[in-house]
PyMOL Python script that loads the backbone (N, CA, C, O; Angstrom):
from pymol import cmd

cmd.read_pdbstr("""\
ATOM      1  N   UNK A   1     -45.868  15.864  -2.224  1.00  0.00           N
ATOM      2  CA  UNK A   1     -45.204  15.301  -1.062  1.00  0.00           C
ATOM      3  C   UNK A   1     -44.327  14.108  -1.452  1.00  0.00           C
ATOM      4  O   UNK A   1     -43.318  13.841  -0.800  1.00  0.00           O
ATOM      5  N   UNK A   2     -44.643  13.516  -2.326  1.00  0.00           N
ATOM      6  CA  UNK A   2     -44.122  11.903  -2.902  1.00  0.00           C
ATOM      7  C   UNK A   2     -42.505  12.663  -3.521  1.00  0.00           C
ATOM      8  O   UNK A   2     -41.503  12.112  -3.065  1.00  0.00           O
ATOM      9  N   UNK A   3     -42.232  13.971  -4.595  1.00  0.00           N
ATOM     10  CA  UNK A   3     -41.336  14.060  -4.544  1.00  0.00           C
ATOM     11  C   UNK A   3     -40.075  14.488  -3.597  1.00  0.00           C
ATOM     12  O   UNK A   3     -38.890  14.201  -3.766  1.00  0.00           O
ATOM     13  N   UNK A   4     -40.580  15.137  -2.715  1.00  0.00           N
ATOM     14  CA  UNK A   4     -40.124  15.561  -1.272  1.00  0.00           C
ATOM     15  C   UNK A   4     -39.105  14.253  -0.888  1.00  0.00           C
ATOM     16  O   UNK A   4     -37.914  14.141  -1.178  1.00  0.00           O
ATOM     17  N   UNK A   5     -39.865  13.412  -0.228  1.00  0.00           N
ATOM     18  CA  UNK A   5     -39.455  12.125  -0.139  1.00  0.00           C
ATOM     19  C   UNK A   5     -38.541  11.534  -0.826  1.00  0.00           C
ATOM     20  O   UNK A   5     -37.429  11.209  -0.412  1.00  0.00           O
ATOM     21  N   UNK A   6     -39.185  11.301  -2.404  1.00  0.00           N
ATOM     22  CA  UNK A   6     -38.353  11.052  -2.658  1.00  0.00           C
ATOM     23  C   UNK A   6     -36.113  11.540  -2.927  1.00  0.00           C
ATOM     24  O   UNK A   6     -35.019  10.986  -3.039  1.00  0.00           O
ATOM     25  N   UNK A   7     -36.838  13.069  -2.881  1.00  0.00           N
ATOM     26  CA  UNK A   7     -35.220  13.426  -2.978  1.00  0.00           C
ATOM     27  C   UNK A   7     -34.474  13.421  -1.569  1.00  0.00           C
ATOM     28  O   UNK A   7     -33.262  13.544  -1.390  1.00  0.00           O
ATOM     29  N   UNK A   8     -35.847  13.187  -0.249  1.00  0.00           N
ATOM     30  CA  UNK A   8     -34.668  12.585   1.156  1.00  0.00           C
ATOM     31  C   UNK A   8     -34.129  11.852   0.875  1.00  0.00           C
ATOM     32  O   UNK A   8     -32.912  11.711   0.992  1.00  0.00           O
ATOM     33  N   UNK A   9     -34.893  11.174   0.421  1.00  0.00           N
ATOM     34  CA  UNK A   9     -34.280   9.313   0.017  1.00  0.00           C
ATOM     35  C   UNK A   9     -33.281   9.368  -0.716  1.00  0.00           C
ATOM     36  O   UNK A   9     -32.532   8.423  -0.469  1.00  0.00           O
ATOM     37  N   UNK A  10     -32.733  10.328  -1.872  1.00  0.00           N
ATOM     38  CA  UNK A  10     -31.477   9.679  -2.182  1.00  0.00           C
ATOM     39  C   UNK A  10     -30.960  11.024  -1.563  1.00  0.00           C
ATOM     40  O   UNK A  10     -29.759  10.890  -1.799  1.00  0.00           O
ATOM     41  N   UNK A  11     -31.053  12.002  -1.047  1.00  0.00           N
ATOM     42  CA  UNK A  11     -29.700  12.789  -0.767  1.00  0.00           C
ATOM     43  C   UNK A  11     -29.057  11.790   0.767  1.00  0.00           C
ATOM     44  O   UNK A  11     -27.949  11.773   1.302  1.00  0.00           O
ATOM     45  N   UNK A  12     -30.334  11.064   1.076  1.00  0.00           N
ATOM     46  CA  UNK A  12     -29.312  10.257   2.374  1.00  0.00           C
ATOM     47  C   UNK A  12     -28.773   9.236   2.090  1.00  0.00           C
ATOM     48  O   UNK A  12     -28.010   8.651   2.859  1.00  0.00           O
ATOM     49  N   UNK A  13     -29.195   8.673   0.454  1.00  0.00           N
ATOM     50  CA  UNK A  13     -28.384   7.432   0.032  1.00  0.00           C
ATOM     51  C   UNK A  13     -27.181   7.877  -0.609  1.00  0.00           C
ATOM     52  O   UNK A  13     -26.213   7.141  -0.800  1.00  0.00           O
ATOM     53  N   UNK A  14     -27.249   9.124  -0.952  1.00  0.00           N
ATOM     54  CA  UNK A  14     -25.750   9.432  -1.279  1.00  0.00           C
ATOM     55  C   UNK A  14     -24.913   9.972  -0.507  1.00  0.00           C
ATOM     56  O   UNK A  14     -23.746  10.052  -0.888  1.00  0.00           O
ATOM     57  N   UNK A  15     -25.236  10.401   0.574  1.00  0.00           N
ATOM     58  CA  UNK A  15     -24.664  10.886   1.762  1.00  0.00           C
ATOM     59  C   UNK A  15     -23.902   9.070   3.210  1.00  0.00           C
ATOM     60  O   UNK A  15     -22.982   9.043   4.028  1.00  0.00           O
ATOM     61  N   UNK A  16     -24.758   8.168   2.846  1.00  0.00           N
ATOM     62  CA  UNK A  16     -24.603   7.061   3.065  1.00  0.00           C
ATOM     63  C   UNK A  16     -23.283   6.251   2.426  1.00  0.00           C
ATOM     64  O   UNK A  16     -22.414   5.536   2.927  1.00  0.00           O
ATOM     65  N   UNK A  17     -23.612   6.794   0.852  1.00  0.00           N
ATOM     66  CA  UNK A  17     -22.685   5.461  -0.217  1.00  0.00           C
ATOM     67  C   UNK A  17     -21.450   6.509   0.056  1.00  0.00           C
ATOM     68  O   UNK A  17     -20.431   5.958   0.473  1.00  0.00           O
ATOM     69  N   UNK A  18     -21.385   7.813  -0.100  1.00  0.00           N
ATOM     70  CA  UNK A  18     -20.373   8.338   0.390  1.00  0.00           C
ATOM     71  C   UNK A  18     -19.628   8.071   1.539  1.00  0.00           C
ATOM     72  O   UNK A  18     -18.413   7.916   1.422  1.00  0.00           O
ATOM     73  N   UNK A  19     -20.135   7.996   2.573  1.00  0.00           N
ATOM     74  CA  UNK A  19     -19.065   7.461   3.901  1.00  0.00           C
ATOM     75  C   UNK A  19     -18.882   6.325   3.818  1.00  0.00           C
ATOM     76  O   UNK A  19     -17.850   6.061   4.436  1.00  0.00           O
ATOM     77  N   UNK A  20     -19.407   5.280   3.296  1.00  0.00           N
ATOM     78  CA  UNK A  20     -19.352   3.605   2.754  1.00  0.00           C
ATOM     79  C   UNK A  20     -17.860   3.643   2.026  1.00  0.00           C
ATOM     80  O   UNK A  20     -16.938   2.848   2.206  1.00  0.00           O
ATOM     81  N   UNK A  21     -17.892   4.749   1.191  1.00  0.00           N
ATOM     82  CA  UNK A  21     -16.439   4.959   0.412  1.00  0.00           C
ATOM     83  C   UNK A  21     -15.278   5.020   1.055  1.00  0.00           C
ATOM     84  O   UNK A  21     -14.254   4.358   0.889  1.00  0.00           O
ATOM     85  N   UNK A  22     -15.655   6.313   2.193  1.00  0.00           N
ATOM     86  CA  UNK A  22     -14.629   6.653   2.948  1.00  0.00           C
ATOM     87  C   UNK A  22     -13.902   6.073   3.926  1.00  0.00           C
ATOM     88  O   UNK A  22     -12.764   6.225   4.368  1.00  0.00           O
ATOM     89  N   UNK A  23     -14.920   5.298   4.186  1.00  0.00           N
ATOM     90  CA  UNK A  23     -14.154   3.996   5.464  1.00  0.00           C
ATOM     91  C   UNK A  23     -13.545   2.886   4.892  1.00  0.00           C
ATOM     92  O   UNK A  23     -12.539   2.413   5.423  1.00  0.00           O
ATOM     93  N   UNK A  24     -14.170   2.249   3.554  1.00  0.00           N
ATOM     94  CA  UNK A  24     -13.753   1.113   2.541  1.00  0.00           C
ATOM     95  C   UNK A  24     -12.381   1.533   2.630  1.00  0.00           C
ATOM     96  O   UNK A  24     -11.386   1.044   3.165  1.00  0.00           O
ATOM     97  N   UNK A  25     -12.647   2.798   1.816  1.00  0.00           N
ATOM     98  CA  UNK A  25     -11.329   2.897   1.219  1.00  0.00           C
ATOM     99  C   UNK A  25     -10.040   4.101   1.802  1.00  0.00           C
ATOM    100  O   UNK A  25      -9.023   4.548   1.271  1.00  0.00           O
ATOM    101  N   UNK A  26     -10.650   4.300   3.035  1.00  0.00           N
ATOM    102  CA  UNK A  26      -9.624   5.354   3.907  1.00  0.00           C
ATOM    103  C   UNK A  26      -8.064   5.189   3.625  1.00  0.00           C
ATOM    104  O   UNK A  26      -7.623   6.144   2.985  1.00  0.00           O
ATOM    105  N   UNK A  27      -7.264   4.364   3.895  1.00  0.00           N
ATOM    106  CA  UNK A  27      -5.876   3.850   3.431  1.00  0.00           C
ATOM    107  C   UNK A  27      -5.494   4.579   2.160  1.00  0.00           C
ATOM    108  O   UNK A  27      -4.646   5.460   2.306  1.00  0.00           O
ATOM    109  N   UNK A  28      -6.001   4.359   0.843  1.00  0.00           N
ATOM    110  CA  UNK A  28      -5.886   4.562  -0.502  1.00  0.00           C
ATOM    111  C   UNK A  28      -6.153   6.290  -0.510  1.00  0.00           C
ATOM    112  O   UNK A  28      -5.371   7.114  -0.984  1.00  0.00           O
ATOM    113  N   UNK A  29      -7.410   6.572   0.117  1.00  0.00           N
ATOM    114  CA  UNK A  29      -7.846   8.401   0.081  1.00  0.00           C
ATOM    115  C   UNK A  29      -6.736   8.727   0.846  1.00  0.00           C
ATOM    116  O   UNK A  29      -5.910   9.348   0.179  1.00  0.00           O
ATOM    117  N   UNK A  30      -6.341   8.501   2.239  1.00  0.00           N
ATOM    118  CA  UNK A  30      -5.066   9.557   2.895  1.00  0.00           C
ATOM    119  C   UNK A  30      -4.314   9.488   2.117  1.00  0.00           C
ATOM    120  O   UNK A  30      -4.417  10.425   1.325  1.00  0.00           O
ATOM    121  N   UNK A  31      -3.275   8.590   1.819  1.00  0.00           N
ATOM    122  CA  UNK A  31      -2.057   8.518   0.858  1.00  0.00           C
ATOM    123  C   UNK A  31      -2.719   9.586   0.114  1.00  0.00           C
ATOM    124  O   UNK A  31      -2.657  10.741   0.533  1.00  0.00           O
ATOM    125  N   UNK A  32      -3.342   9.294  -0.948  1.00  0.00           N
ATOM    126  CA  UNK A  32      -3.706  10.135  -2.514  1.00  0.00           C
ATOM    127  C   UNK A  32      -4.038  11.444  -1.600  1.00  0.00           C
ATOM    128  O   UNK A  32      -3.542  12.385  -2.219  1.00  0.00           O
ATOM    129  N   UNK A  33      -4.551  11.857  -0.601  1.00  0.00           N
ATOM    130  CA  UNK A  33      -4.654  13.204   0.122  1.00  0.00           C
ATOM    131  C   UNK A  33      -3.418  13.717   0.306  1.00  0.00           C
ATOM    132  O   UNK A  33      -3.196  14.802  -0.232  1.00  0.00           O
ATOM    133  N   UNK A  34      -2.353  13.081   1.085  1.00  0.00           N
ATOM    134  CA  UNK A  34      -0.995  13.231   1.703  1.00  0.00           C
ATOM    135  C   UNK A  34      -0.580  13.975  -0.003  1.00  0.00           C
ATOM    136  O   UNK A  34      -0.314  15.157  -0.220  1.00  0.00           O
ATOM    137  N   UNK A  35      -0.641  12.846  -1.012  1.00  0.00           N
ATOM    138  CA  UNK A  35       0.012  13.323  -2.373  1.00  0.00           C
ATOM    139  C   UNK A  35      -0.099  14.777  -2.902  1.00  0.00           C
ATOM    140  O   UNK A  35       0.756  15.509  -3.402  1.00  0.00           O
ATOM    141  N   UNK A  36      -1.699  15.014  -2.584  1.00  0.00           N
ATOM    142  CA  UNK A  36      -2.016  16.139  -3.448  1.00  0.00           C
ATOM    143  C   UNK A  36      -1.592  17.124  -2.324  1.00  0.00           C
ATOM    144  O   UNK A  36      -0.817  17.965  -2.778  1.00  0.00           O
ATOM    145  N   UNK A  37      -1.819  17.266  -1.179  1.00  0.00           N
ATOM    146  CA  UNK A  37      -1.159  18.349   0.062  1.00  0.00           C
ATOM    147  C   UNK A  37       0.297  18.439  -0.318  1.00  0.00           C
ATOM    148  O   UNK A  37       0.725  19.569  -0.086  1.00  0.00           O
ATOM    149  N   UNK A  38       0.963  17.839  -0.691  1.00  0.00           N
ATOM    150  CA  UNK A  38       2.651  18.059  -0.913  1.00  0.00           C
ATOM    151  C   UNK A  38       2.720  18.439  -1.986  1.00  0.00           C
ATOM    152  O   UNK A  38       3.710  19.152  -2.158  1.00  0.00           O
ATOM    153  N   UNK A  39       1.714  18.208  -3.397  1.00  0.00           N
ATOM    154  CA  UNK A  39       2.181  18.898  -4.591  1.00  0.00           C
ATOM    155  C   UNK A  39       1.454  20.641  -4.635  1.00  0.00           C
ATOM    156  O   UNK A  39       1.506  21.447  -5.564  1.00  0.00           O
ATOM    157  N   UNK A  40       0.943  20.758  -3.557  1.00  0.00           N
ATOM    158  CA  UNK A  40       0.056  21.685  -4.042  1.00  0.00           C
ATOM    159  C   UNK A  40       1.043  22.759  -2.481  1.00  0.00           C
ATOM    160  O   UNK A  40       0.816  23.968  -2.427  1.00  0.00           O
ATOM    161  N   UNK A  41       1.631  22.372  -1.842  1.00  0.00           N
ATOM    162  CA  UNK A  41       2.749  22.779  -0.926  1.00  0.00           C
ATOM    163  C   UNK A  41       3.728  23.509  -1.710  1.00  0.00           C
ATOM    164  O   UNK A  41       4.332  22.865  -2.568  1.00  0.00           O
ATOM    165  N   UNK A  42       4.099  25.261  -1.502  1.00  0.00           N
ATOM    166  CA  UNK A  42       4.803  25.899  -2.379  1.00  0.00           C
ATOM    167  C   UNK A  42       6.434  25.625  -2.159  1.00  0.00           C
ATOM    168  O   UNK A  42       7.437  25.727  -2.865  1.00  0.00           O
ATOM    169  N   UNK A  43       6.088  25.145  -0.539  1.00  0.00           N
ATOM    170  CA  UNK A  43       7.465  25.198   0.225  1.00  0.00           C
ATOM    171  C   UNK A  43       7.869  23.837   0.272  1.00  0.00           C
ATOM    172  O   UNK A  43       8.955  23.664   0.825  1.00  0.00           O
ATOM    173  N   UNK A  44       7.174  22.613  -0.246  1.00  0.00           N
ATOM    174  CA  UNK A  44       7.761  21.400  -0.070  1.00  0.00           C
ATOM    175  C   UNK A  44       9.048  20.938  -1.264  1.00  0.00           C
ATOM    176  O   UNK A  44       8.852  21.017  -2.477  1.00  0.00           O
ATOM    177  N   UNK A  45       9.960  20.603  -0.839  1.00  0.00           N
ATOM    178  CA  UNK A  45      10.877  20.423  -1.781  1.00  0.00           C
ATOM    179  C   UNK A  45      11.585  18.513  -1.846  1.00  0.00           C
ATOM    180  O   UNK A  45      12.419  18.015  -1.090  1.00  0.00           O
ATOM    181  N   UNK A  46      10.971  17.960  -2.840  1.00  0.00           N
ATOM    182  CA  UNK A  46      11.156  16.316  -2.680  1.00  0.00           C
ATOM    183  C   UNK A  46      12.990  16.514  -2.709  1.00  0.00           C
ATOM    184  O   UNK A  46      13.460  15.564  -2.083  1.00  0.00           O
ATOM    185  N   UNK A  47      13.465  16.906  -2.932  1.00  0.00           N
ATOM    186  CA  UNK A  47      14.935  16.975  -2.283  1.00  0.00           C
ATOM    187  C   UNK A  47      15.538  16.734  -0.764  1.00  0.00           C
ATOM    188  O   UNK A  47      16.505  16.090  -0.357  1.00  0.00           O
ATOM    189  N   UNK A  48      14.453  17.600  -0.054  1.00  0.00           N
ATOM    190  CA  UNK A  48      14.821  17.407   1.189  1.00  0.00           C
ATOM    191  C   UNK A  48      14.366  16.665   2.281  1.00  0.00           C
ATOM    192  O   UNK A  48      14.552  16.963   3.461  1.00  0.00           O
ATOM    193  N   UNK A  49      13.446  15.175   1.636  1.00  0.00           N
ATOM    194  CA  UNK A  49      12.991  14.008   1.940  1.00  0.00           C
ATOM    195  C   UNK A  49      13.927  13.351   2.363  1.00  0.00           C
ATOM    196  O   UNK A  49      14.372  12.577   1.515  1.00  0.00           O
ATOM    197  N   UNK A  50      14.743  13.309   3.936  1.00  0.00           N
ATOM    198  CA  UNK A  50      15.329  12.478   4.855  1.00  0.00           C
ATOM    199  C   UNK A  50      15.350  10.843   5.183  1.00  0.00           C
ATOM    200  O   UNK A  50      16.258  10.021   5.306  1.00  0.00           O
ATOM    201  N   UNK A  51      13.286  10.761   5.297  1.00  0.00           N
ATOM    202  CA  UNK A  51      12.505   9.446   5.344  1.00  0.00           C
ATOM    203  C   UNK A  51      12.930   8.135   4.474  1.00  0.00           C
ATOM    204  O   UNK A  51      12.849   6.961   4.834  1.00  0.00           O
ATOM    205  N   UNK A  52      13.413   8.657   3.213  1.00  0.00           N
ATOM    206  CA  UNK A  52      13.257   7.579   2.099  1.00  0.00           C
ATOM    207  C   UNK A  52      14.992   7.796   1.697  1.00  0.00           C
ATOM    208  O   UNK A  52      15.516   8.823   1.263  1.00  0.00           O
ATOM    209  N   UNK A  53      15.542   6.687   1.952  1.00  0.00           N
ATOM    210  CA  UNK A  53      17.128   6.559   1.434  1.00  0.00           C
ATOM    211  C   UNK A  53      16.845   5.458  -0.090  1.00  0.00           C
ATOM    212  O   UNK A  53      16.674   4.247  -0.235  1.00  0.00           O
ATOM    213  N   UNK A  54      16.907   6.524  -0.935  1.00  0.00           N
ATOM    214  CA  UNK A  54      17.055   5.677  -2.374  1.00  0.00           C
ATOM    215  C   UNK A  54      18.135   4.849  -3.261  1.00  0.00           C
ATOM    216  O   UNK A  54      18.005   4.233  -4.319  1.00  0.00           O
ATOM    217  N   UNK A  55      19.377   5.103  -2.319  1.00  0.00           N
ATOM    218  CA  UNK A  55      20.461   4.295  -2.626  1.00  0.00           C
ATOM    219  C   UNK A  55      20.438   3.043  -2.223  1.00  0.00           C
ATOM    220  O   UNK A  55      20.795   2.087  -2.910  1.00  0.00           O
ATOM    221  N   UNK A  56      19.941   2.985  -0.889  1.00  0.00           N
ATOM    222  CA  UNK A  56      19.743   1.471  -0.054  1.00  0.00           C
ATOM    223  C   UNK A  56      18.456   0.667  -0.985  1.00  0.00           C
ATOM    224  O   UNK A  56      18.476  -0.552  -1.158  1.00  0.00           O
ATOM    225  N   UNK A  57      17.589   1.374  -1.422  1.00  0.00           N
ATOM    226  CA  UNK A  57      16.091   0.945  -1.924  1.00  0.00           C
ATOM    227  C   UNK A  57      16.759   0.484  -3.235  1.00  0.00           C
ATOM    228  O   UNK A  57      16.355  -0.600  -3.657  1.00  0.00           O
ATOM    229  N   UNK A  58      17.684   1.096  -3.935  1.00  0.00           N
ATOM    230  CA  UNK A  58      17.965   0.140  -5.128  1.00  0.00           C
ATOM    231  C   UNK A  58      19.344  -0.291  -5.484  1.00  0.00           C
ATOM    232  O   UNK A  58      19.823  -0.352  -6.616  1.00  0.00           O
ATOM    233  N   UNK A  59      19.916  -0.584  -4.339  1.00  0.00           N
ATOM    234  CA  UNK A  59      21.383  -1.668  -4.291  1.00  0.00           C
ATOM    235  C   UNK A  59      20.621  -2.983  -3.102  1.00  0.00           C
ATOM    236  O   UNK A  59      21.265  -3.906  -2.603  1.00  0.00           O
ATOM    237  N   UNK A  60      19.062  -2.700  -2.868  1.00  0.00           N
ATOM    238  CA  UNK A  60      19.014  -3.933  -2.069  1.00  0.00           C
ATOM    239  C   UNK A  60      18.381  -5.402  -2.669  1.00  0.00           C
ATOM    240  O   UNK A  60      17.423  -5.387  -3.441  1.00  0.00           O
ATOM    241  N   UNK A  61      18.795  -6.212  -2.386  1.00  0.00           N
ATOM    242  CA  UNK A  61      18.901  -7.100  -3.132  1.00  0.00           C
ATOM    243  C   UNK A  61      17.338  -7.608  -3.191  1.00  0.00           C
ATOM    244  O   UNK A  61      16.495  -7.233  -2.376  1.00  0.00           O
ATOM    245  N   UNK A  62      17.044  -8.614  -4.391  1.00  0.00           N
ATOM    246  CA  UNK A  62      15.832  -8.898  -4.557  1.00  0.00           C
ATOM    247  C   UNK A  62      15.258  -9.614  -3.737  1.00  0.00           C
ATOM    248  O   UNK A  62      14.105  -9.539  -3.312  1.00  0.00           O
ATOM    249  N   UNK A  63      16.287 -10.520  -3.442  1.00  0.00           N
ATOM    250  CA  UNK A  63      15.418 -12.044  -2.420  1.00  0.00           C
ATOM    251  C   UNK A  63      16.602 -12.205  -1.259  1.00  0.00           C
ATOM    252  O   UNK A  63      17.548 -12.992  -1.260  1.00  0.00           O
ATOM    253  N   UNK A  64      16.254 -11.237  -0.302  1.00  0.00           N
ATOM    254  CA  UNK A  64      17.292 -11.107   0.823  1.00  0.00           C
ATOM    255  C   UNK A  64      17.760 -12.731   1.477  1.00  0.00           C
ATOM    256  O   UNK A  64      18.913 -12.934   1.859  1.00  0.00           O
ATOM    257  N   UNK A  65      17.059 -13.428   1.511  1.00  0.00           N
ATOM    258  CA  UNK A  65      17.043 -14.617   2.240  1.00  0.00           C
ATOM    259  C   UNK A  65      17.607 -15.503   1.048  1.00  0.00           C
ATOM    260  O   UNK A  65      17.757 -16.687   1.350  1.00  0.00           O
ATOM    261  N   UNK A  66      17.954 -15.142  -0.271  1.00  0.00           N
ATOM    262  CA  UNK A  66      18.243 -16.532  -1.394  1.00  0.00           C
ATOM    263  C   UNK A  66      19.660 -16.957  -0.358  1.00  0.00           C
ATOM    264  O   UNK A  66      19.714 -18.132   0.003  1.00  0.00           O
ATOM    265  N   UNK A  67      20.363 -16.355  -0.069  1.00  0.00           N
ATOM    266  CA  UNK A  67      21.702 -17.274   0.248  1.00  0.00           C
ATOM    267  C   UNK A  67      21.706 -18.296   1.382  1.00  0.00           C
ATOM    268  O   UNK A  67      22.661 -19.005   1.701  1.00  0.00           O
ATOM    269  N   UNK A  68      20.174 -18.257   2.092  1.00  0.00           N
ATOM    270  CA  UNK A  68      20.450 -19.015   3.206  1.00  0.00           C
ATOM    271  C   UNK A  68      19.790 -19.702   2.500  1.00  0.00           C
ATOM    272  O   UNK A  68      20.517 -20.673   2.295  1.00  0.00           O
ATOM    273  N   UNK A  69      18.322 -19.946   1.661  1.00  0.00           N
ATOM    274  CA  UNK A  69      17.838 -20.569   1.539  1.00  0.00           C
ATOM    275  C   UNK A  69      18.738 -21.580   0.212  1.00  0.00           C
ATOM    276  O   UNK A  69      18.463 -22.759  -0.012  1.00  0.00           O
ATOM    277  N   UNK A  70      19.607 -20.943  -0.385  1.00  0.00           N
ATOM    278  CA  UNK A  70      20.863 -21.817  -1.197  1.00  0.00           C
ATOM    279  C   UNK A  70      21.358 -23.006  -0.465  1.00  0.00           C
ATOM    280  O   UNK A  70      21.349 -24.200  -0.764  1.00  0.00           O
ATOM    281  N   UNK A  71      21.862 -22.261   0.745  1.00  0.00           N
ATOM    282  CA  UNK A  71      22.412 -23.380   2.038  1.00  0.00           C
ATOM    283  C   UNK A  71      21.589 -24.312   2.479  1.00  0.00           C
ATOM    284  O   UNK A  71      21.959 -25.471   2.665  1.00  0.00           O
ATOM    285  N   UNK A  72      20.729 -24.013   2.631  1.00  0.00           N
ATOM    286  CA  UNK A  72      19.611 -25.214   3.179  1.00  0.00           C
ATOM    287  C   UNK A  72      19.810 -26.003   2.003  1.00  0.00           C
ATOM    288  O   UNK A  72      20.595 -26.939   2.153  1.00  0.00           O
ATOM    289  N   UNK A  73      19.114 -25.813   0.457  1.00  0.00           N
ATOM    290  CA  UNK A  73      18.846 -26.465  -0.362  1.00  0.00           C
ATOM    291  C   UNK A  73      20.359 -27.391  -0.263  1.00  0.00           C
ATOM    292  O   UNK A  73      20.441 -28.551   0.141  1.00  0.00           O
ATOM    293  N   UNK A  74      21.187 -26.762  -0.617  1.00  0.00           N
ATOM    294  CA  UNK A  74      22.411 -27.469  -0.402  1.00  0.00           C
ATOM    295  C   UNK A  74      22.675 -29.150   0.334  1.00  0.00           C
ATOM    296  O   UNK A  74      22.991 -30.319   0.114  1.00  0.00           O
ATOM    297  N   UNK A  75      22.210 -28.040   1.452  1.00  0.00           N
ATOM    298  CA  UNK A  75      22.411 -29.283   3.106  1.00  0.00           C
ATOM    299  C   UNK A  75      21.878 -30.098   2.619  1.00  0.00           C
ATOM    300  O   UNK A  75      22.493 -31.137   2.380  1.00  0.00           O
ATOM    301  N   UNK A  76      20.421 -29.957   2.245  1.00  0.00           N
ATOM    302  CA  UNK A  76      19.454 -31.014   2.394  1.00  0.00           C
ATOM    303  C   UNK A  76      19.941 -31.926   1.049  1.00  0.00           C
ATOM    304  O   UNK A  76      19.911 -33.142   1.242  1.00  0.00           O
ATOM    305  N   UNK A  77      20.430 -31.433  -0.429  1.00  0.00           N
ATOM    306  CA  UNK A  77      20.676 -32.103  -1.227  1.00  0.00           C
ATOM    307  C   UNK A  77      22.132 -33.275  -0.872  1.00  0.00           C
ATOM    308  O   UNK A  77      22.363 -34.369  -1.387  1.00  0.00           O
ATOM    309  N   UNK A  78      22.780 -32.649   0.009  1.00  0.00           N
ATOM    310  CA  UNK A  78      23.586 -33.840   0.123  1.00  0.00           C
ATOM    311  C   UNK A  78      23.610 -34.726   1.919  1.00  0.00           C
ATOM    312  O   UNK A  78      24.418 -34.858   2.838  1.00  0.00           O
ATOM    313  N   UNK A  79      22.520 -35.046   1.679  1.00  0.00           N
ATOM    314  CA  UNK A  79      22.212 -36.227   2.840  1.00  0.00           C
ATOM    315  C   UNK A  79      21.743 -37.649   1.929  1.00  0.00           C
ATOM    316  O   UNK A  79      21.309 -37.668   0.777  1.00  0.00           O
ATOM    317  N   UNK A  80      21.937 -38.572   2.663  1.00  0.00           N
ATOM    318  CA  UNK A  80      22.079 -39.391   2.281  1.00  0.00           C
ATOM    319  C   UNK A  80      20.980 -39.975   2.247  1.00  0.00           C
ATOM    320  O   UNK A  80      20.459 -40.125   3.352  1.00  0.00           O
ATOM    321  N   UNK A  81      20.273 -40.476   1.131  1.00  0.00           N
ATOM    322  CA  UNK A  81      19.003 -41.076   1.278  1.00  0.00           C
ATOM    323  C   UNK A  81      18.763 -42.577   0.908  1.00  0.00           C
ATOM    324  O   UNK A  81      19.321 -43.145  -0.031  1.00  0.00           O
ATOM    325  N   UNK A  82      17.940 -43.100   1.692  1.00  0.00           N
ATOM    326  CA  UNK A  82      18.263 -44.422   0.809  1.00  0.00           C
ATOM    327  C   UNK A  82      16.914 -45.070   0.598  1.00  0.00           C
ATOM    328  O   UNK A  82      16.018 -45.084   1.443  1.00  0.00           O
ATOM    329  N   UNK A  83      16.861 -45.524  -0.421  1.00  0.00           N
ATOM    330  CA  UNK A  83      16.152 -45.527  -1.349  1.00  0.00           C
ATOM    331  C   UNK A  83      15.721 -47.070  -1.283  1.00  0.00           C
ATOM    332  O   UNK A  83      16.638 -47.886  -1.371  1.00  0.00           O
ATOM    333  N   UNK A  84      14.271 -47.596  -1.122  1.00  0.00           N
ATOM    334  CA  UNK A  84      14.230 -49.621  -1.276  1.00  0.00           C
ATOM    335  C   UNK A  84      13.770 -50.088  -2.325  1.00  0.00           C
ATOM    336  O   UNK A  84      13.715 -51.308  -2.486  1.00  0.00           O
TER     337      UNK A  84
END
""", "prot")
cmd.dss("prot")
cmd.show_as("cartoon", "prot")
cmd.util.cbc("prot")
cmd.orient("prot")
């Protein structure tokens, strides 16, 4: 009877640490799910991906905001401070 038990005991602790996984880490499993459903898709063709414009993704600039934040630095460098 003691081994009985014991193998409830872990088929529900692994049945446990398993959904512990799945909720942790749900975000990371869909994506990597989404991935493998599209490679394993006979009819999916990454050509005809509409969603993702890759010209804009790499003519866009690194630090969208440097030119204002140039201007500020600017402004602020020429005020007048005075100093005792």
């Amino acid at each position: 009877m003691g081994a009985l038990t014991t193998a409830l005991i872990a088929i529900a602790a692994v049945a446990l640490g398993w959904c512990t996984i799945e909720i942790a880490c749900k975000p990371c499993l869909e994506k990597g799910r989404e991935a493998i459903d599209r490679n394993l898709n006979p009819d999916y063709d990454p050509d005809d991906d509409a969603d993702t414009d890759t010209t804009a993704a790499l003519h866009a600039p690194l630090n969208p905001d440097n030119a204002e934040a140039a201007a500020a630095a600017a402004a602020a460098s020429s005020t007048v401070a005075k100093s005792v």
